[in-house]
C-alpha positions in Angstrom: -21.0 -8.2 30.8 -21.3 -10.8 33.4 -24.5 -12.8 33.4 -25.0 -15.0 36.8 -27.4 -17.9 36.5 -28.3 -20.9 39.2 -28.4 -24.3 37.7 -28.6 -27.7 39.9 -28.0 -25.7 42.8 -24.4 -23.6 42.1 -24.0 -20.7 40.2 -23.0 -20.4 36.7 -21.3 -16.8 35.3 -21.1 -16.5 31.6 -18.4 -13.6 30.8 -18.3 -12.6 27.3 -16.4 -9.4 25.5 -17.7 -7.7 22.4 -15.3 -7.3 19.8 -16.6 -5.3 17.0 -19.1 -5.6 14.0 -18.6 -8.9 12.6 -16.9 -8.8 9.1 -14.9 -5.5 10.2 -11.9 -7.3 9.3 -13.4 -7.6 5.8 -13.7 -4.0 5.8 -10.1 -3.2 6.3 -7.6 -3.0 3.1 -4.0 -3.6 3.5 -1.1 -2.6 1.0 2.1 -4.1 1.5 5.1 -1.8 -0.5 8.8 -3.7 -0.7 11.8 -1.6 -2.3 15.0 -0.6 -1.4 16.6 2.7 -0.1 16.4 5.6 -2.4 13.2 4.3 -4.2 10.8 6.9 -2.7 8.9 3.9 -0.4 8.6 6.5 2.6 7.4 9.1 0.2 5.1 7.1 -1.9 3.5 5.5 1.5 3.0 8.1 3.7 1.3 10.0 1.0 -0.9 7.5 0.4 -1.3 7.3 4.1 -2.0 11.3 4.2 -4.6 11.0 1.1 -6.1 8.4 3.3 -6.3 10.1 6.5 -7.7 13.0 4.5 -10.7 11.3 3.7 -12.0 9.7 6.8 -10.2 6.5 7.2 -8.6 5.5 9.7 -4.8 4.5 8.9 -2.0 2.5 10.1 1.3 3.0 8.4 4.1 1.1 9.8 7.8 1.1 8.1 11.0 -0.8 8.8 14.0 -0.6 6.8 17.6 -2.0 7.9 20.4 0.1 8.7 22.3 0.2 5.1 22.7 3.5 3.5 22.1 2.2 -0.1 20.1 -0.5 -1.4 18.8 -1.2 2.4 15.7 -3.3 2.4 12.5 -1.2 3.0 9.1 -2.2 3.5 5.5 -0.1 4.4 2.5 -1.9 6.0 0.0 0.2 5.0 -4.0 -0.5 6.4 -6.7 1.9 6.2 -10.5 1.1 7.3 -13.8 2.6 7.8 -13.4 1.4 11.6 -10.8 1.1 14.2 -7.9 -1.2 13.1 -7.1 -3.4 15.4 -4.3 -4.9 14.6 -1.5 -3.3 12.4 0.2 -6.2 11.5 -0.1 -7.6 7.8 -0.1 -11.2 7.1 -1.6 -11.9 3.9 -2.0 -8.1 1.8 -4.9 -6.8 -0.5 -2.6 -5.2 -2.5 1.2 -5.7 -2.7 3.6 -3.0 -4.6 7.2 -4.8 -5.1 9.8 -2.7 -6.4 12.7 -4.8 -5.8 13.7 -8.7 -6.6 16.2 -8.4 -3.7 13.2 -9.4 -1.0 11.3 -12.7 -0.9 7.8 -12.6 -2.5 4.9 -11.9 0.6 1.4 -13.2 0.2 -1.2 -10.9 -1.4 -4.3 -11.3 -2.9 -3.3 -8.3 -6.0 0.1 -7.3 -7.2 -0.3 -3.8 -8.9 3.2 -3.0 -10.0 6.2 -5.1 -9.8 9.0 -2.5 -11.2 12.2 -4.4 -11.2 11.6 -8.6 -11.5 12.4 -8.1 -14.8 15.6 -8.8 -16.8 18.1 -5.7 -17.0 17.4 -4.2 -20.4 13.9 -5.2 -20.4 11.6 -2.6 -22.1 8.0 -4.0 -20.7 7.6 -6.0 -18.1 3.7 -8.3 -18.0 4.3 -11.0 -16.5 1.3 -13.1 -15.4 0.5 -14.6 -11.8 -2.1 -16.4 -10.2 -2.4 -13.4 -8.2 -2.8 -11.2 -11.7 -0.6 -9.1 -13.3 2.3 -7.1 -12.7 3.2 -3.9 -14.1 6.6 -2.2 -15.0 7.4 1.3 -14.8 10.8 2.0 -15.0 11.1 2.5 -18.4 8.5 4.9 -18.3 9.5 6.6 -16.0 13.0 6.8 -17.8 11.5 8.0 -21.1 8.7 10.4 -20.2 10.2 11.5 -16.7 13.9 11.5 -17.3 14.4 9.4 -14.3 13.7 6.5 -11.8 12.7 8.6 -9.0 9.2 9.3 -10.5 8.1 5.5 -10.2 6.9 5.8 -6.9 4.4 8.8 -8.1 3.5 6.9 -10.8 3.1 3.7 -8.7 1.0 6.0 -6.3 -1.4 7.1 -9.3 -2.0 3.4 -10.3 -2.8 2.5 -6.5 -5.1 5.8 -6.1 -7.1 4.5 -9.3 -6.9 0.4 -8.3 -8.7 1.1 -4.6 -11.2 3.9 -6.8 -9.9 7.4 -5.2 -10.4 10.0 -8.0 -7.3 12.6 -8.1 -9.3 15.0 -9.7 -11.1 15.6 -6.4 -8.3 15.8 -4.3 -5.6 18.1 -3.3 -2.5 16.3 -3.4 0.0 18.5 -4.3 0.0 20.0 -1.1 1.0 16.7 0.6 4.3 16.5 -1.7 7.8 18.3 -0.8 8.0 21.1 -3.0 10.8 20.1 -4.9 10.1 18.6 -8.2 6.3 18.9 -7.6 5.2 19.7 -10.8 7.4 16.5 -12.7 5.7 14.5 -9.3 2.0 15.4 -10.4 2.7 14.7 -13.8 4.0 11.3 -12.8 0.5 10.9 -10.5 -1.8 11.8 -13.3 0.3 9.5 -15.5 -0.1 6.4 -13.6 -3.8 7.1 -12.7 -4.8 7.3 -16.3 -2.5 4.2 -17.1 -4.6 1.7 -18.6 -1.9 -1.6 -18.9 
């Protein structure tokens, strides 16, 4: 809008742009998710992106992973919002899911699950933050699921219940490949009940 105005004889233009409801950036949540190849980070992220989608926000799912074929670093930006994201960059995360020690640690305001900081041989892993708490899953998923691949469904259960989306009322099972599906559910409902 251009607004033209005479003062002491010359003319004055006052250009401003509007750029959105002011605390939209408040209203955007961003999860940050750090693992390594073969941990399920593309799964686990664009489901939650899809779940997402599926309910009216608008999402931004951005991955980069190097070029290794095992143990590659991998990492999701993950933003969803009410409005139109502007940017889809993260610099400081609401929530940030770290499955591997091999990265450096990224600023985040929560830390839901941190799988793997802990010592090999470790059966629990609490370990305390200023930013809270971390959780461990692995041996969980070793002794009820038979195998490592289910703690990025269990990861996704604990997310789905920290940002308050009810998996009763959705139908997720259709957004999973349909190999393993009913093990993957299992390890959903698991880690939305989870109470640690």
């Amino acid at each position: 809008m251009l607004i033209e105005r005479s003062m002491f004889g010359f003319k004055i233009q006052n250009i401003f742009k509007y750029v959105g409801q002011h605390g939209s950036v408040d209203q955007e949540k961003k999860i940050k998710i750090l693992g390594e190849a073969g941990q399920g980070v593309k799964l686990l992220s664009f489901t939650l992106a899809s779940i997402l989608a599926r309910l009216g926000h608008e999402v931004s799912l951005n991955l980069e992973y190097d070029s290794a074929v095992r143990s590659g670093k991998i990492s999701a930006d993950l933003i969803y919002s009410d409005v139109k994201i502007e940017n889809p960059i993260i610099d400081e995360a609401d929530i940030l899911i770290k499955f591997t020690k091999n990265r450096d640690w990224f600023p985040a305001k929560a830390l839901v699950i941190d799988e793997s900081i802990c010592e090999d041989g470790a059966i629990e892993c609490s370990v305390k933050s200023s930013h809270g708490t971390f959780y461990g899953f692995e041996n969980v998923a070793l002794s009820l699921f038979g195998s490592k691949v289910y703690i990025n469904m269990i990861a996704l259960g604990r997310i789905l219940r920290y940002i308050g989306i009810n998996i009763l009322l959705l139908n997720i099972r259709d957004l999973l490949p349909p190999k393993f599906i009913e093990k993957n559910m299992e390890a959903i409902q698991y880690g939305f009940r989870y109470r640690g």
